[in-house]
C-alpha positions in Angstrom: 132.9 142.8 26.9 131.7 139.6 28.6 132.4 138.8 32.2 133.1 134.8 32.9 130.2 133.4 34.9 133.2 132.4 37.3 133.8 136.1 38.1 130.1 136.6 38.5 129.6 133.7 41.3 133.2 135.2 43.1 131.1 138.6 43.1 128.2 137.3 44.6 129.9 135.5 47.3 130.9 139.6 48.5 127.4 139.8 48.4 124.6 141.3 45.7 125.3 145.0 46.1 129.0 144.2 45.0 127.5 143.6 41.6 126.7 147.2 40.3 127.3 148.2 36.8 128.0 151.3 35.5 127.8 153.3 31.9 128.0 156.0 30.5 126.8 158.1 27.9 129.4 159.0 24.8 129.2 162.5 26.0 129.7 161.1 29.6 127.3 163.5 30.6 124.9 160.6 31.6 125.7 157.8 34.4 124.0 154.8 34.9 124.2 152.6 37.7 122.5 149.0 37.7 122.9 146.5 40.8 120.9 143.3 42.7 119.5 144.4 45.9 118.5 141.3 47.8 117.8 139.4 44.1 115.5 142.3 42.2 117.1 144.7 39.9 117.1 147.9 40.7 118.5 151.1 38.0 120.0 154.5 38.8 120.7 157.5 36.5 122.5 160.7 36.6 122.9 164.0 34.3 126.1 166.6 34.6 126.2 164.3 38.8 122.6 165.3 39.5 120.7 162.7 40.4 117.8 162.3 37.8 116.3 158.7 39.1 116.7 157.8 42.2 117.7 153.7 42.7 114.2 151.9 41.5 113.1 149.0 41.2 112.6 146.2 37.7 110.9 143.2 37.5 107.2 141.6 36.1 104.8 139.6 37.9 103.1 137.1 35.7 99.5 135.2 36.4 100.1 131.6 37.9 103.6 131.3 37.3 106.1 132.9 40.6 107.1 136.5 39.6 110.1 137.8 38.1 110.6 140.5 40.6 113.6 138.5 43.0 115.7 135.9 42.7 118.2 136.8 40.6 121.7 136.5 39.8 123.8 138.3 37.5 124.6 135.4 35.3 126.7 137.6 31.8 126.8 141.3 31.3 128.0 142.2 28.0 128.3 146.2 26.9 129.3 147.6 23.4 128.8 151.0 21.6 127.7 151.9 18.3 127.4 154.9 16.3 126.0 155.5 12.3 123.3 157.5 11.2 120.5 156.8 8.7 118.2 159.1 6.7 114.0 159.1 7.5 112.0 158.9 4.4 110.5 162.0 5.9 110.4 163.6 9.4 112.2 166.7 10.7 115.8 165.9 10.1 117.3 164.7 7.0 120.0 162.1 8.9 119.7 161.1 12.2 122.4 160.1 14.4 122.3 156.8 16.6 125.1 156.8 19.0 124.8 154.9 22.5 126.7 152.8 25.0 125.2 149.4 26.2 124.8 147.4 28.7 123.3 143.7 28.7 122.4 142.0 31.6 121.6 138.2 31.9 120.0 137.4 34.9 118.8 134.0 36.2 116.5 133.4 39.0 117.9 131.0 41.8 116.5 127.7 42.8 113.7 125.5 40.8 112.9 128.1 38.3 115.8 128.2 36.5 114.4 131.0 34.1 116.4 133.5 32.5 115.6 137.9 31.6 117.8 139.8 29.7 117.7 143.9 30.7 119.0 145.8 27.7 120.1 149.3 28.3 121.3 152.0 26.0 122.2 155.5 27.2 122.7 158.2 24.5 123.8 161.4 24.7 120.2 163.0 25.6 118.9 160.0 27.7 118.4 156.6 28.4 116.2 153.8 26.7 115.7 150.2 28.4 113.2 147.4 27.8 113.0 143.8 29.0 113.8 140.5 26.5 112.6 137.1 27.4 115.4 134.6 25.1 113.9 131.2 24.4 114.2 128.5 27.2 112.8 125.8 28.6 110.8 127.2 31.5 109.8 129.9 30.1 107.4 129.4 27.2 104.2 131.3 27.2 103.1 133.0 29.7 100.6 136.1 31.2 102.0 139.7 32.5 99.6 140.5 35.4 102.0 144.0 35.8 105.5 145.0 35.3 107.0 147.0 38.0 109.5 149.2 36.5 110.4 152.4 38.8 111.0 155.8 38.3 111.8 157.0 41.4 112.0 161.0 41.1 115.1 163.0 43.1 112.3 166.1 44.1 109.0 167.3 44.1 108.8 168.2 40.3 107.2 170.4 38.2 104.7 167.8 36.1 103.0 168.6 33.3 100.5 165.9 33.0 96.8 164.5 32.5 95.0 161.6 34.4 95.7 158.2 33.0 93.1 156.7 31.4 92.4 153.3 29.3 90.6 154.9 26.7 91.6 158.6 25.5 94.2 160.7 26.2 92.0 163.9 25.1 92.6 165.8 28.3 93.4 168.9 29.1 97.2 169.3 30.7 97.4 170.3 34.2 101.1 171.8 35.5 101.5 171.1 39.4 103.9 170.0 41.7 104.1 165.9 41.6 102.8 165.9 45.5 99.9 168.5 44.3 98.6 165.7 41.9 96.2 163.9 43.8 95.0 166.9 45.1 94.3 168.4 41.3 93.4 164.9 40.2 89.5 164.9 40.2 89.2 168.6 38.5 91.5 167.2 36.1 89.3 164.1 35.0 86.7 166.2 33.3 84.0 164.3 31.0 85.6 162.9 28.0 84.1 160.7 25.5 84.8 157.1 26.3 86.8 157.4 29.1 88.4 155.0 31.8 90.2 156.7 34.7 92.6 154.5 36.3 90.9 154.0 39.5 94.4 154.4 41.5 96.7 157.7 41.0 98.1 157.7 37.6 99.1 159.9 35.0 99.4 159.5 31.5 102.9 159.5 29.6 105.0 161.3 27.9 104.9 163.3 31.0 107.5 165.8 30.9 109.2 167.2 34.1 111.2 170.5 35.4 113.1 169.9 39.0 113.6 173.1 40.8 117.4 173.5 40.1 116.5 173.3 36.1 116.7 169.8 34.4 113.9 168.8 32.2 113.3 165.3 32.3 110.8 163.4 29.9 109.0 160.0 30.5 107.9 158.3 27.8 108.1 155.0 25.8 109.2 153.5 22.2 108.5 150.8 20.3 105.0 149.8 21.3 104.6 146.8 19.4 102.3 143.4 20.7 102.0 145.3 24.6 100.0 147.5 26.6 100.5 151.2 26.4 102.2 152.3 29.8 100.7 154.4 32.2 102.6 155.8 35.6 101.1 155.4 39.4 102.2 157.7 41.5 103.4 158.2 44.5 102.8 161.3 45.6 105.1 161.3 49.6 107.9 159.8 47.9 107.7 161.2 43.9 107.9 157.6 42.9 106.4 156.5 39.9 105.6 153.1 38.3 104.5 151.2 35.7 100.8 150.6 35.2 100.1 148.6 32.4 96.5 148.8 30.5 94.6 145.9 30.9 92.6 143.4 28.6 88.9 142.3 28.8 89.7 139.8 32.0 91.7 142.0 33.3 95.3 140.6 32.3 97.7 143.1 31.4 100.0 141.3 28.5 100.3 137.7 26.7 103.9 136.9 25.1 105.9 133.6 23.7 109.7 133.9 23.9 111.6 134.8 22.7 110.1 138.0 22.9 110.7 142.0 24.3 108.6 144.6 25.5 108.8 148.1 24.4 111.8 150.2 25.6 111.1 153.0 28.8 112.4 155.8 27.5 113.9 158.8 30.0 115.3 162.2 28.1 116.9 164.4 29.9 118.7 167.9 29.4 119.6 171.4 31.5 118.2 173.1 28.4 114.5 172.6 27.1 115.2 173.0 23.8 117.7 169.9 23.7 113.8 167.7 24.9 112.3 168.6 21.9 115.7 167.7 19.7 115.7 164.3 20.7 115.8 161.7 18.4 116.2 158.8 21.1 112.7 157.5 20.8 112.8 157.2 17.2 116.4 155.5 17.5 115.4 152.8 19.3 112.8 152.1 16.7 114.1 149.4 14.1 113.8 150.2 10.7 110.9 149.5 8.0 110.9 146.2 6.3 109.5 147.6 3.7 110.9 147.1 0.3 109.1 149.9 -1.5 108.7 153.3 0.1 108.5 155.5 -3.1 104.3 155.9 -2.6 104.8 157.7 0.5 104.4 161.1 0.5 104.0 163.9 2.8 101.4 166.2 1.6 98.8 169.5 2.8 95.4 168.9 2.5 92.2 170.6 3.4 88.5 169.1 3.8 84.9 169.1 4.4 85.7 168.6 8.4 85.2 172.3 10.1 82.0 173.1 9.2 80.6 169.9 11.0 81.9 171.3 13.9 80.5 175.5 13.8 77.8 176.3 14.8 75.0 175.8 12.5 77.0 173.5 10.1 76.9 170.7 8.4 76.3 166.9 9.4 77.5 163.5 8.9 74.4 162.1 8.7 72.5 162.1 5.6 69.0 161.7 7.5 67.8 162.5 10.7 66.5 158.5 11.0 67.0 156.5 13.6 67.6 153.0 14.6 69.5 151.9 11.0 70.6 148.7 9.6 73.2 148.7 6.9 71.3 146.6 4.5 68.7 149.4 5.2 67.1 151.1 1.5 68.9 154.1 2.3 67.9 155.7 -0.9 64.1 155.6 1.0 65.1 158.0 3.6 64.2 161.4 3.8 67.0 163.9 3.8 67.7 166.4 6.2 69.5 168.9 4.2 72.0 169.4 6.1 74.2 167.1 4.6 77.5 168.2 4.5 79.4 164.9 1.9 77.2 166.3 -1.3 78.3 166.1 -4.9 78.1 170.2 -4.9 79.5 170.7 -1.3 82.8 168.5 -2.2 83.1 169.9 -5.7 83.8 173.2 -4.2 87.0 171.8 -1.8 88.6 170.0 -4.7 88.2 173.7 -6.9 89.5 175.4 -4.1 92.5 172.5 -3.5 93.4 172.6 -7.1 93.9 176.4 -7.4 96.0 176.6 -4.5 97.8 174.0 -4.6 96.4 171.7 -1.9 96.8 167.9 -2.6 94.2 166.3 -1.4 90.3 166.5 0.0 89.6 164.9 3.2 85.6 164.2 3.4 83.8 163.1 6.1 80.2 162.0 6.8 80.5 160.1 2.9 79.6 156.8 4.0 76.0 155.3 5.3 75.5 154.6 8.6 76.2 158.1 10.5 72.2 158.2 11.1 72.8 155.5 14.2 76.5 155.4 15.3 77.3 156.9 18.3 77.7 155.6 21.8 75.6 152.1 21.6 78.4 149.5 21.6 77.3 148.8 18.2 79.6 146.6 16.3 78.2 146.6 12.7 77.9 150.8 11.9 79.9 151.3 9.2 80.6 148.9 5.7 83.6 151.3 4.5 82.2 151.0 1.2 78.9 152.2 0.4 78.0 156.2 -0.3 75.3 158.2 0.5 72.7 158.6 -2.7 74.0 162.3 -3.0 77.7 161.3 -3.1 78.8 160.4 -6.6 82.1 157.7 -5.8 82.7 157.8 -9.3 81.8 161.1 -10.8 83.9 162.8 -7.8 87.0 160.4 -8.1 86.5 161.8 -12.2 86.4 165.2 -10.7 89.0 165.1 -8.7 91.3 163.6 -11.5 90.4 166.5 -13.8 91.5 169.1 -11.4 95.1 167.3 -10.1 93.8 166.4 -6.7 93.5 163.4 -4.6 89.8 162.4 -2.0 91.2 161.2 1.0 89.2 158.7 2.6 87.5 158.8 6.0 87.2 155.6 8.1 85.5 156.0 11.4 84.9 152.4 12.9 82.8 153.8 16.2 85.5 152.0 18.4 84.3 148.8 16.6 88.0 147.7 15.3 86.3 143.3 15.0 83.7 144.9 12.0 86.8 146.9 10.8 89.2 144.2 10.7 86.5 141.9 9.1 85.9 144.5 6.2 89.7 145.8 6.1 90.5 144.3 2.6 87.7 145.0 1.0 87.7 148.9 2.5 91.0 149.3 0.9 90.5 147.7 -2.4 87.9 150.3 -2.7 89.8 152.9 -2.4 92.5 151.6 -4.4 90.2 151.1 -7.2 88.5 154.7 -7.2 92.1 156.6 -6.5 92.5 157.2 -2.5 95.9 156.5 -1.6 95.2 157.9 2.2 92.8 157.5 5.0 92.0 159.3 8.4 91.0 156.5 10.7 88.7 156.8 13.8 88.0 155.2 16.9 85.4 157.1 19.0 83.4 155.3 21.1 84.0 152.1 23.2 85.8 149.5 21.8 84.6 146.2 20.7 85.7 143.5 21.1 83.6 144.4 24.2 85.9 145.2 27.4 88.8 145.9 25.3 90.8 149.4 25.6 92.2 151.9 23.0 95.2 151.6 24.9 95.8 147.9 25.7 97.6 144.6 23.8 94.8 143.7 21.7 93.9 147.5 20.2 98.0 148.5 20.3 98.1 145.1 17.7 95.3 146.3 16.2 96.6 149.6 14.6 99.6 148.1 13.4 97.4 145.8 11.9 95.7 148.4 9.8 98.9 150.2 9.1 100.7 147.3 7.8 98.3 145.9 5.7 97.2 149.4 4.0 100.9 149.5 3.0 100.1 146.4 0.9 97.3 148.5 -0.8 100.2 151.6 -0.9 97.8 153.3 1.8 99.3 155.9 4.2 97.4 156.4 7.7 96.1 158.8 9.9 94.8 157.7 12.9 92.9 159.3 15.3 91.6 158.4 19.3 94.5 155.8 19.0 96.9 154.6 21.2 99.6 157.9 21.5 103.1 157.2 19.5 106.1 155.9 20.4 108.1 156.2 16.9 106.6 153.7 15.1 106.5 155.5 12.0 109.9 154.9 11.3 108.6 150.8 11.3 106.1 151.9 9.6 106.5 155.0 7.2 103.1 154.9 5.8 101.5 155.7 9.3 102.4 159.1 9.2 100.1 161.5 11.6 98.4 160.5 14.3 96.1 162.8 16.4 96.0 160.9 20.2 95.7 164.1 21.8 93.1 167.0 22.5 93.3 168.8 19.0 91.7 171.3 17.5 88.1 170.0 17.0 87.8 170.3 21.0 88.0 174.0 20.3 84.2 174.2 19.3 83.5 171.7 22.1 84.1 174.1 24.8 88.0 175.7 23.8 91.5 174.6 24.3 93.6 176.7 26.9 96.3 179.3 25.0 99.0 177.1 26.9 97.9 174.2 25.2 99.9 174.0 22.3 103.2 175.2 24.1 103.1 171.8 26.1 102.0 169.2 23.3 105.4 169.4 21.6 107.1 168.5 25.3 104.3 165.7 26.0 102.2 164.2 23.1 104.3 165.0 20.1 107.7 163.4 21.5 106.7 160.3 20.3 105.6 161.6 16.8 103.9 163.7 14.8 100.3 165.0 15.2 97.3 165.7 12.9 96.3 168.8 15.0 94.3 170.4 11.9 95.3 173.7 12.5 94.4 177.0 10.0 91.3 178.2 11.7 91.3 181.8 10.6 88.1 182.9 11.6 88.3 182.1 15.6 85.3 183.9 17.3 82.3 180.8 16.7 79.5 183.8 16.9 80.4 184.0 13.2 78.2 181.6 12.3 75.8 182.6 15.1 75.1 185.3 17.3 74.1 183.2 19.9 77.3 181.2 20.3 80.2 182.7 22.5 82.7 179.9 21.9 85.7 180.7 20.2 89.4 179.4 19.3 91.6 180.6 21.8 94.4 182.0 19.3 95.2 184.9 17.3 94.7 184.1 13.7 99.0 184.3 13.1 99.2 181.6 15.9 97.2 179.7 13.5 99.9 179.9 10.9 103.0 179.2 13.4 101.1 175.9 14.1 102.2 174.6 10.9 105.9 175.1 12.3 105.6 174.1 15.8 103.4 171.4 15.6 105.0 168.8 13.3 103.0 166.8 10.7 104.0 165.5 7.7 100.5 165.1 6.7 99.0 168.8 7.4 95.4 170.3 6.9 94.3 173.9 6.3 91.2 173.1 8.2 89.2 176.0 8.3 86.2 176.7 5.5 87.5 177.9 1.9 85.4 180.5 2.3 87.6 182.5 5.0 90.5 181.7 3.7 89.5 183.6 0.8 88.9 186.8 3.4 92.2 186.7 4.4 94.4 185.8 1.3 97.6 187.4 2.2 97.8 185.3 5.4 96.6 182.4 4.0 99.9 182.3 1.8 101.7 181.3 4.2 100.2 178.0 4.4 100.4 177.7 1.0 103.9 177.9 1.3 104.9 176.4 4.1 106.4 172.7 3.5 105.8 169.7 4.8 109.4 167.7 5.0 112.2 169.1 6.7 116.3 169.1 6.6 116.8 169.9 9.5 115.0 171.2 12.5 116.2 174.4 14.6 114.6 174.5 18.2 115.3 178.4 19.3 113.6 178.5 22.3 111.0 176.9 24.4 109.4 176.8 28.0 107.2 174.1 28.4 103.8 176.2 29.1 104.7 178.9 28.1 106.2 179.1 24.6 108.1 177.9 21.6 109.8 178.8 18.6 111.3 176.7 16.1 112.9 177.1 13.0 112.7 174.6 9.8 114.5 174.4 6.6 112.6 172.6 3.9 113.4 169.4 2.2 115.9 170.0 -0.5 115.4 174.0 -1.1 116.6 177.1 0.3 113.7 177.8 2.4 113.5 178.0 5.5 110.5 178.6 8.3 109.8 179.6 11.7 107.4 179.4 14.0 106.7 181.0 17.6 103.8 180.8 19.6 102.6 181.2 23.6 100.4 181.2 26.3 97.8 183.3 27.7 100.7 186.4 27.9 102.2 188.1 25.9 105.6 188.2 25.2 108.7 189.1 22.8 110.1 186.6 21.0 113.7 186.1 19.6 114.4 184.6 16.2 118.4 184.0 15.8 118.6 183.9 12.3 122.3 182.0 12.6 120.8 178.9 11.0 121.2 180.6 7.6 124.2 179.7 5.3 126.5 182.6 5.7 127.3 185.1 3.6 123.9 185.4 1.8 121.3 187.6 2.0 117.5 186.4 2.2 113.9 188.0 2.3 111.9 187.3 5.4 108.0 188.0 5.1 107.2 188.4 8.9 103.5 187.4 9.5 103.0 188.8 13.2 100.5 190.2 15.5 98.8 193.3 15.2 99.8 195.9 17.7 96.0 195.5 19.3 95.5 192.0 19.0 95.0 189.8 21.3 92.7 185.7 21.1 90.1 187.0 23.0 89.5 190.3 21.8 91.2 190.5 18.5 92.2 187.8 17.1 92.0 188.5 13.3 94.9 191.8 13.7 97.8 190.9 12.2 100.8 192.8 9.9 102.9 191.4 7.2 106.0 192.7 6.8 109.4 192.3 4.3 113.1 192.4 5.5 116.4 191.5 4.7 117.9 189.0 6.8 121.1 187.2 7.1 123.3 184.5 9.4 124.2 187.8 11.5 120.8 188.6 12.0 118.5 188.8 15.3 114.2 189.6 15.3 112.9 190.5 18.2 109.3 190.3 17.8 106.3 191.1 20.4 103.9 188.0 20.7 99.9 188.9 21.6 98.1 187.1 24.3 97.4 183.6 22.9 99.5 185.0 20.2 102.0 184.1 17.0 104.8 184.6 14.7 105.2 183.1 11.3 108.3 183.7 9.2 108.9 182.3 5.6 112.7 183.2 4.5 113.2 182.3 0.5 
């Protein structure tokens, strides 16, 4: 529907607050409210007629051209709705509904400016998704965002479940407080992380997920991060007022664009029931579709790989020397070896046995490559060539190997943070691998990034990934990135990106542990904007294993371990632990052997951000089905509704739970499997350990 500019001008002769909009959501659960206040556009929203965003504030202010923050008329609005559904060539759902109600609003600033922004908004049934678009036109051609000003002014004094935002990792622990108690928790909460960059004012990282005190779960996030800044929020702590905080570039300028152009979409879910957060689909929705024409080489898959045991104590290394100060035209065949090598012919040979009589599909290896003598923390651009092995690592003789036994090497590509000497040798680093049979890569970026003042986080890194992703696709690569900007649904753009890790994951647990409540918040804050390689399967948890004089441990039973592979969602998913103890504990260890990859459909049971989860799968095209439950630092009783079962059949459930002693910090390895009967009628009630788990397969 389109309102004559005629109308418009009688409106604003009754004055600017005349000219609200309103929509709502299909379900008319959700009500938006949009109006001019004294020429800026400011936004409301609403849930079940609680207030969820308090009126706030739109707008950009750009370098050495007048701002776009007031000024404006309402020159067209225009709404529509639309409703279909498509399928995902993987994910958690088979088909996906996309059903909304929109609202357009043309605005024009008043006097010699004459420029024109289009607001888009779309409310769905489980929240609201809006973005700015910049149309073609003659005063606006290119220009510099110095910082957009979008609001999201909170109605109360929040639950927040948050970390510090930062330009450069998001690798944080999560601290839960009250919004006004986060300046106060701020500096414990910006502990030493590698390659940091606290925002010097008071800001938090997105997603950040919320509770108010009278029960409605709202979620902050954004989608579509394409050619922009990631978004960080400032807050304001007397009034719970939040807004945008874009990361900068080198000189300090936040984004460059050329009309006709859009920025990503601010995404704000909401629901009465937490399990309805972790359900939504709206981020990937307002994603737009891959352009690619040929999809078929992408496949979820499990792998496993030479990873953990550079991490325990006494393990292997990268590095195939203990030189320093290395070249990459250096005679690396010269150097001395330490022995401690962990990429050897032998050492690799025995993950590829072990993936090929259990089924795993491919190897991931790390530390192949030269160059891990001198890489870390120097700035320095050329590390890595992406080509080259180590003289005890075979390229050939293990791509033969691996052949022979039905099993795929996946490559390793850690640029240091260096993304201009990764870009430069991109083509080359993929023919490679296309030539000697890798059809995936785990990417890296640890370190600071270079081009020098650049940030994970900003326009020229955010281009950068997609970079990477869409020219593997021409090489029929699928990615895995790691320390990258966190996800915002772009793997439904691009389908070969498929796992991203963006988040403190489970290598952090030998670097000093991850709390047991970790992993009950990651699906509410992290994963909402898609999936994570969290490398989860370590079995043997308690790091005085491999020496005595090491007290760090995993904080997790070993089940917990297992329900990881339901609750935290990856379609590319690693048994990461050593063969070695998987083969101690071969009746657990079938579970992740049969636990898929690529869902149906997706059950979400229940859930308390903090302090647990369970979820229920059904795998991709079989009768299968699998659940998941895990919490926090207490223990508790979980309930597994089996009503997601067809009816009237009758399936075997193998329980893997807790022992009736166990506990992550004094048991860990207790556990029971058990066989029952289950149908559509049926309900578990099943007691959780401290820093516990439950795993269910049902065939």
């Amino acid at each position: 529907m389109k309102k004559p500019i005629y109308f418009t001008i009688f409106l604003c002769l009754l004055g600017t607050l005349v000219q609200a909009q309103t929509l709502e959501s299909p379900s008319g659960d959700f009500v938006l409210n949009v109006e001019l206040k004294e020429g800026r556009p400011f936004y409301q929203l609403e849930f079940k007629g609680q207030e969820v965003i308090q009126p706030s504030g739109l707008g950009l202010e750009l370098k050495d051209q007048p701002s776009m923050m007031k000024g404006f008329e309402v020159l067209e609005t225009e709404t529509n709705s639309h409703d279909d559904s498509w399928e995902p060539l993987w994910g958690e759902y088979k088909e996906i509904q996309n059903k909304y109600n929109e609202l357009l609003l043309t605005l024009g600033q008043l006097g010699g400016e004459g420029r024109k922004l289009h607001i888009r908004f779309r409310l769905f049934d489980d929240g609201l998704g809006f973005r700015y678009e910049f149309p073609k036109q003659e005063n606006l051609n290119y220009f510099i965002i110095t910082e957009e000003h979008t609001e999201f002014h909170l109605a109360g004094d929040h639950k927040a479940f948050w970390i510090p935002g930062d330009y450069d990792t998001n690798e944080y622990f999560y601290t839960t407080s009250k919004v006004s108690e986060v300046d106060d928790k701020m500096e414990e909460a910006t502990h030493t992380v590698h390659a940091q960059h606290p925002i010097e004012t008071l800001a938090v990282q997105t997603t950040l997920m919320l509770k108010s005190d009278d029960g409605l779960y709202i979620n902050i996030h954004e989608a579509a991060l394409i050619n922009y800044p990631a978004m960080q929020l400032n807050l304001d702590p007397s009034n719970y007022k939040l807004s945008s905080h874009l990361v900068p570039d080198a000189v300090g300028n936040k984004g460059y664009l050329q009309t006709d152009a859009t920025t990503p979409w601010r995404t704000i879910i909401v629901s009465d029931k937490s399990t309805d957060i972790l359900a939504s689909t709206l981020i990937l929705n307002l994603n737009e579709p891959t352009a690619y024409e040929d999809v078929s080489w992408i496949k979820p898959m499990k792998y496993i790989g030479m990873w953990w045991e550079l991490f325990v104590p006494q393990g292997k290394t990268w590095a195939y020397s203990d030189a320093t100060n290395i070249k990459l035209d250096d005679d690396f065949t010269s150097l001395e070896p330490s022995g401690r090598h962990g990429a050897t012919n032998e050492n690799v040979k025995k993950y590829l046995d072990f993936a090929s009589e259990h089924g795993f599909e491919a190897v991931l290896v790390e530390g192949w490559n030269i160059g891990w003598e001198d890489w870390f923390g120097e700035w320095k651009e050329d590390v890595f060539d992406f080509v080259t092995p180590y003289p005890d690592f075979d390229v050939e003789g293990l791509q033969e190997y691996a052949e022979s036994k039905g099993v795929r090497l996946m490559m390793h590509h850690e640029t240091s943070g260096s993304a201009t000497n990764y870009e430069r040798r991109l083509d080359r680093a993929f023919q490679f691998m296309q030539d000697h049979g890798y059809n995936s890569v785990k990417t890296g970026y640890v370190g600071k990034i270079i081009p020098r003042g650049e940030h994970h986080d900003g326009q020229w890194m955010v281009n950068h990934y997609i970079h990477v992703a869409r020219r593997a696709a021409d090489f029929g690569i699928m990615i895995n990135s790691h320390e990258a900007v966190r996800p915002t649904g772009l793997h439904r753009t691009f389908p070969n990106w498929l796992a991203q890790e963006s988040a403190r994951g489970t290598e952090f647990e030998a670097m000093g542990g991850l709390t047991p409540e970790h992993t009950t918040i990651l699906p509410f804050t992290r994963m909402m904007g898609g999936p994570m390689d969290y490398t989860p399967g370590i079995f043997q948890t308690d790091l005085s294993y491999y020496d005595e004089n090491n007290d760090g441990r995993v904080n997790t039973t070993l089940v917990k371990q297992l329900a990881y592979y339901v609750t935290i969602y990856s379609p590319l998913q690693m048994a990461a632990d050593l063969p070695d103890n998987y083969e101690r504990f071969m009746d657990a260890f079938q579970f992740i052997k049969d636990v898929a990859v690529d869902w149906d459909n997706t059950y979400f049971l229940e859930a308390e951000p903090g302090d647990y989860i369970t979820i229920a799968r059904k795998a991709k095209g079989k009768d299968e089905w699998f659940v998941g439950s895990v919490t926090d630092e207490n223990e508790r009783e979980a309930t597994v509704n089996f009503d997601f079962l067809p009816e009237g059949r009758t399936f075997t459930a193998t329980i893997y739970a807790d022992g009736d002693d166990a506990s992550y910090d004094e048991n860990p390895q207790s556990y029971t499997i058990t066989e029952m009967e289950v149908t559509s009628e049926t309900t578990l009630t099943q007691r959780i350990a401290r820093g516990g788990g439950l795993a269910i397969s049902v065939k």
